[in-house]
Backbone as JSON Lines, residues from 0, in Angstrom:
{"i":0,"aa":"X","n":[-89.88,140.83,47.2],"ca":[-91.14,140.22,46.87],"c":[-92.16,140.56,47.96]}
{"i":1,"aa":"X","n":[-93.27,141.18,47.6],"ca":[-94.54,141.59,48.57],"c":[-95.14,140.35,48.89]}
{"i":2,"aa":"X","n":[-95.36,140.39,50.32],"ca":[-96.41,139.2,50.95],"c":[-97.74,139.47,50.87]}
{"i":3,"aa":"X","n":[-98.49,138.85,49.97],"ca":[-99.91,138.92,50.45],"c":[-100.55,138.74,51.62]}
{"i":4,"aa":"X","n":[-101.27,139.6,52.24],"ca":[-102.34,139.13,53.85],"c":[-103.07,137.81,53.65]}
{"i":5,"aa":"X","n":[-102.79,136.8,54.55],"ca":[-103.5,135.53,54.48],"c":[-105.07,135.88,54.78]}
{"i":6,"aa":"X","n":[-105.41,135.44,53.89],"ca":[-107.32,135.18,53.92],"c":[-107.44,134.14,54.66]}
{"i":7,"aa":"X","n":[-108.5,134.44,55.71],"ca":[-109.01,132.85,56.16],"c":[-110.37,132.64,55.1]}
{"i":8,"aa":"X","n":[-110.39,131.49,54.71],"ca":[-111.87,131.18,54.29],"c":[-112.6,131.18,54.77]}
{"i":9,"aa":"X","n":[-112.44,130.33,55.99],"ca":[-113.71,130.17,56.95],"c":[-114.16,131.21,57.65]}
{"i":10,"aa":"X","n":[-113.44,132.38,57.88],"ca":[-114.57,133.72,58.55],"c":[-115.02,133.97,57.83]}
{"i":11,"aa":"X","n":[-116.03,134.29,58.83],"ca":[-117.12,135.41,57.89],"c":[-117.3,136.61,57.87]}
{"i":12,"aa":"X","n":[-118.18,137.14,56.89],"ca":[-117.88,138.7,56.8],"c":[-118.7,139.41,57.42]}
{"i":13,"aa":"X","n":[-118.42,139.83,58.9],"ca":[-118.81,140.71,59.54],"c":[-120.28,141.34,59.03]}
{"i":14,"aa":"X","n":[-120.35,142.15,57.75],"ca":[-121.32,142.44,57.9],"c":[-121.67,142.61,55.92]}
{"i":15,"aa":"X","n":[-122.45,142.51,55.39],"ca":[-122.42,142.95,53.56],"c":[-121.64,143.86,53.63]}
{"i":16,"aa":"X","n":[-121.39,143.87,52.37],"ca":[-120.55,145.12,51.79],"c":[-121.84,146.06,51.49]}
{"i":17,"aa":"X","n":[-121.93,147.11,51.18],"ca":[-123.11,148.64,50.84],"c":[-122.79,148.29,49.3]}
{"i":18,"aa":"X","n":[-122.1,147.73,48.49],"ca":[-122.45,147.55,46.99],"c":[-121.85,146.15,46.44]}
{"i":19,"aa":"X","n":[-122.41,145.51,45.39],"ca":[-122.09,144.37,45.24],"c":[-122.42,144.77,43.66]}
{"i":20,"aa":"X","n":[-120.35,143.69,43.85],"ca":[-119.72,144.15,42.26],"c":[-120.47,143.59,41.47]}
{"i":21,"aa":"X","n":[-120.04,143.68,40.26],"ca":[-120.62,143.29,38.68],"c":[-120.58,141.44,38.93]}
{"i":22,"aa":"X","n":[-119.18,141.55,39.05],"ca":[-119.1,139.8,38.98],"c":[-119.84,138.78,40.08]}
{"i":23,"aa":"X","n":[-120.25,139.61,41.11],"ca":[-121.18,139.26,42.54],"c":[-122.1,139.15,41.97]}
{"i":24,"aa":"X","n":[-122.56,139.9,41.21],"ca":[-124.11,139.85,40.47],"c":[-124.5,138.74,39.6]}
{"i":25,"aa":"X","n":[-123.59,138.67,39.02],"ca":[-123.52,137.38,37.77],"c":[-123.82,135.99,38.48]}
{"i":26,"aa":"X","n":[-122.86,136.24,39.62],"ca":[-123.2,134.87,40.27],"c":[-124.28,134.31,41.21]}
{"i":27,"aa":"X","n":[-124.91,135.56,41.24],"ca":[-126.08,135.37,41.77],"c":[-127.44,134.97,40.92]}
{"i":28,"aa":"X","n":[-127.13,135.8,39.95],"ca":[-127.6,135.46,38.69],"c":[-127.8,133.91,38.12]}
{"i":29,"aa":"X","n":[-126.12,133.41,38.23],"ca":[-126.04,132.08,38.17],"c":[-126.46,131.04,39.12]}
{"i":30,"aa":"X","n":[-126.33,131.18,40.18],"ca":[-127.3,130.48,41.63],"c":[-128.43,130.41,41.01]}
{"i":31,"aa":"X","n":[-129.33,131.79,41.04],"ca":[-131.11,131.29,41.03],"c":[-131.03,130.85,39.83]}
{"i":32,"aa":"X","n":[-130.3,130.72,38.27],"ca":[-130.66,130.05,37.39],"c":[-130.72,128.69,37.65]}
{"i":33,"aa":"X","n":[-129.05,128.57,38.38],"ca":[-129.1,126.88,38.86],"c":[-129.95,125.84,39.4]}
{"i":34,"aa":"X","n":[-130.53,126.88,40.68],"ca":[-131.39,126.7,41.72],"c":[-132.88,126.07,40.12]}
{"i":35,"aa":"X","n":[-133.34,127.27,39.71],"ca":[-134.7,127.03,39.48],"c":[-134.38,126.2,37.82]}
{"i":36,"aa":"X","n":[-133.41,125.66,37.92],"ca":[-133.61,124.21,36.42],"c":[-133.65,123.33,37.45]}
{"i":37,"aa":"X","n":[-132.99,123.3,38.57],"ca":[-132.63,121.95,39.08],"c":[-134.1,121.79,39.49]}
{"i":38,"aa":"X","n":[-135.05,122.57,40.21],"ca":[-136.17,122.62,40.61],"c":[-136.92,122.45,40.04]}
{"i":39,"aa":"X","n":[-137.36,122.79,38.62],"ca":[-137.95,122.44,37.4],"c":[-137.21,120.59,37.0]}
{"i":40,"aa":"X","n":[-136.21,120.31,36.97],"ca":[-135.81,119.18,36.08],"c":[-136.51,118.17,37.3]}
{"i":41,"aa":"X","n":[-136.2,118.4,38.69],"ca":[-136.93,117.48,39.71],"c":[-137.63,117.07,39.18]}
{"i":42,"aa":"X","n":[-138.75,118.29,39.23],"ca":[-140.02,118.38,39.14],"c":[-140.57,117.21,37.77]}
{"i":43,"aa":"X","n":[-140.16,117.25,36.7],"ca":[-140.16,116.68,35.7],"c":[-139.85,115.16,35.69]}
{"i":44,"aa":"X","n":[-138.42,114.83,36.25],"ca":[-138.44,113.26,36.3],"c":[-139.32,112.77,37.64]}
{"i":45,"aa":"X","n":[-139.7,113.78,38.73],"ca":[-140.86,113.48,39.4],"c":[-141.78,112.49,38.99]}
{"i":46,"aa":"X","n":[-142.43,113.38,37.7],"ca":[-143.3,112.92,37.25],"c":[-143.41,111.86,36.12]}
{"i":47,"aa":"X","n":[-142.23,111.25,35.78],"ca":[-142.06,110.42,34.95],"c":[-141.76,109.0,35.75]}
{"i":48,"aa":"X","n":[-141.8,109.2,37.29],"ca":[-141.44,108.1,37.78],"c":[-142.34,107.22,38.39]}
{"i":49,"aa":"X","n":[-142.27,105.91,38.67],"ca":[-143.49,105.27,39.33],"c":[-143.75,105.09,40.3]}
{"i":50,"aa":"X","n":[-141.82,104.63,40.8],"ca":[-142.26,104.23,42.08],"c":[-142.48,105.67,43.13]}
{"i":51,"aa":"X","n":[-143.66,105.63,43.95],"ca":[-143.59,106.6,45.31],"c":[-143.18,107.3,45.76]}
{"i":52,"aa":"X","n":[-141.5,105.92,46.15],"ca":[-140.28,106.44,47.07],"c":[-139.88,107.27,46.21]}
{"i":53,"aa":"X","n":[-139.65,106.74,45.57],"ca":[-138.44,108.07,44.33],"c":[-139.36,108.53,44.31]}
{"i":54,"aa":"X","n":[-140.25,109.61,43.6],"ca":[-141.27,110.16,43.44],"c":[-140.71,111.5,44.42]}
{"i":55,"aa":"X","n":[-140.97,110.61,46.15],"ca":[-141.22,111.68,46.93],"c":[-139.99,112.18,47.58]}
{"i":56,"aa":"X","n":[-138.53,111.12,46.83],"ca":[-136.81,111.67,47.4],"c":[-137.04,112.98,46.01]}
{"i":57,"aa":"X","n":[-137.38,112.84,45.25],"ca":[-136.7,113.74,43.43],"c":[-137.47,114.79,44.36]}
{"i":58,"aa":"X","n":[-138.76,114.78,44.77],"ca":[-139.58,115.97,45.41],"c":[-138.94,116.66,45.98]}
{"i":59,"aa":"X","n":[-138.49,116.34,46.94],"ca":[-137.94,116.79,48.11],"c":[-136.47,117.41,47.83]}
{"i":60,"aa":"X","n":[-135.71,117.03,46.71],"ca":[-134.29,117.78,46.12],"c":[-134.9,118.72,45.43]}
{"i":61,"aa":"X","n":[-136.25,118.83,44.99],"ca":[-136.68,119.73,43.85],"c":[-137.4,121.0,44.77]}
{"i":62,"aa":"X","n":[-137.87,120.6,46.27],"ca":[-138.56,121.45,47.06],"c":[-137.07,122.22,47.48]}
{"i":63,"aa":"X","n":[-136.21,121.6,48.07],"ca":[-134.88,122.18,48.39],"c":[-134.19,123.04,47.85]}
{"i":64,"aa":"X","n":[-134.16,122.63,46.01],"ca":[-133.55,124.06,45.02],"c":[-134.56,124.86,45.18]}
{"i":65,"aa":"X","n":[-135.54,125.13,45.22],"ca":[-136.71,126.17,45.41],"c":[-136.75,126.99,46.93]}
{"i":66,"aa":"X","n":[-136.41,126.29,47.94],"ca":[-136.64,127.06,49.09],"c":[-134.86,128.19,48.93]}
{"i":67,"aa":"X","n":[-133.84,127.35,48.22],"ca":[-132.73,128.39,48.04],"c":[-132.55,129.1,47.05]}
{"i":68,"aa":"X","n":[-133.69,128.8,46.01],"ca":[-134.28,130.21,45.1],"c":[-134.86,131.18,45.61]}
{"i":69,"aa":"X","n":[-135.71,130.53,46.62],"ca":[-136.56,131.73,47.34],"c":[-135.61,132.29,48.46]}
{"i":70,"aa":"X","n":[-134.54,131.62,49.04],"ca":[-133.64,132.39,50.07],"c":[-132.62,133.16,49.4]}
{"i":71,"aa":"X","n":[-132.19,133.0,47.9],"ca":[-131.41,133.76,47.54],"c":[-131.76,135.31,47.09]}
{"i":72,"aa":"X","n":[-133.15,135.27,46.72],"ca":[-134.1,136.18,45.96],"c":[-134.62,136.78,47.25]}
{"i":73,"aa":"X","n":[-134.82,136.17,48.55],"ca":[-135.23,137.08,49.75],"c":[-134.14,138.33,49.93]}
{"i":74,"aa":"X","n":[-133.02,137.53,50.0],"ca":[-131.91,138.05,50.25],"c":[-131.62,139.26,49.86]}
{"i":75,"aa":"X","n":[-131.73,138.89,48.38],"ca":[-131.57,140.05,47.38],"c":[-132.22,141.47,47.07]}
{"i":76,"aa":"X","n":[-133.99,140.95,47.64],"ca":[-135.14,142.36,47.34],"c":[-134.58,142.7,48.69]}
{"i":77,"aa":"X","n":[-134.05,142.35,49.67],"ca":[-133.62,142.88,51.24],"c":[-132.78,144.41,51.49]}
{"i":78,"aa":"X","n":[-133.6,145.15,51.95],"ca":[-132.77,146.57,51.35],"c":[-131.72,146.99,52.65]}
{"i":79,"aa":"X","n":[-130.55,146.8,52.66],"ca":[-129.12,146.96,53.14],"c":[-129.6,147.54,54.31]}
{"i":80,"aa":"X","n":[-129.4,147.18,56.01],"ca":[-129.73,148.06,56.82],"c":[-128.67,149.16,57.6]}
{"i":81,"aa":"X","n":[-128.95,150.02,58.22],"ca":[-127.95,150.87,58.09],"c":[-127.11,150.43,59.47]}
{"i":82,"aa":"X","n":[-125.73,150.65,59.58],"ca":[-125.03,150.3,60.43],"c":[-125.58,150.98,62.19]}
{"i":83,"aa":"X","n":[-125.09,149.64,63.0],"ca":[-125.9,149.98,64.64],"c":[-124.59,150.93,65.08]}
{"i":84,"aa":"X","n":[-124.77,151.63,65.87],"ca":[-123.5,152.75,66.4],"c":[-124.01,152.82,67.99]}
């Protein structure tokens, strides 16, 4: 019976990979969709609410999916830099 090499989870990966698979894509795909309903739905019971406080906590979860729409999408137009030697 072959042993698989133990993965740690917790490292990290040194540096991107130079191509990112099909199924990498999807899920990125799936992030900023996530990201920008949750940011939109905030946004919406935002405005259906009265009191203030809530008002300005729903804001602030709805500003949060948006700043990691915009960090995932930075990420992404970011064109691969070439390795330091």
């Amino acid at each position: 019976m072959q042993q698989q090499p133990q993965m740690n989870p917790q490292a990290a990966m040194p540096e991107p990979p130079q191509m990112v698979s099909t199924k990498d894509a999807m899920y990125f795909s799936d992030m900023m969709s996530w990201n920008l309903l949750a940011a939109k739905k905030a946004h919406f019971f935002a405005s259906q609410c009265r009191d203030p406080e809530v008002v300005q906590a729903i804001e602030r979860a709805g500003q949060m999916h948006q700043r990691h729409y915009d960090m995932i999408l930075r990420h992404l137009q970011t064109p691969p830099q070439p390795p330091v030697m």
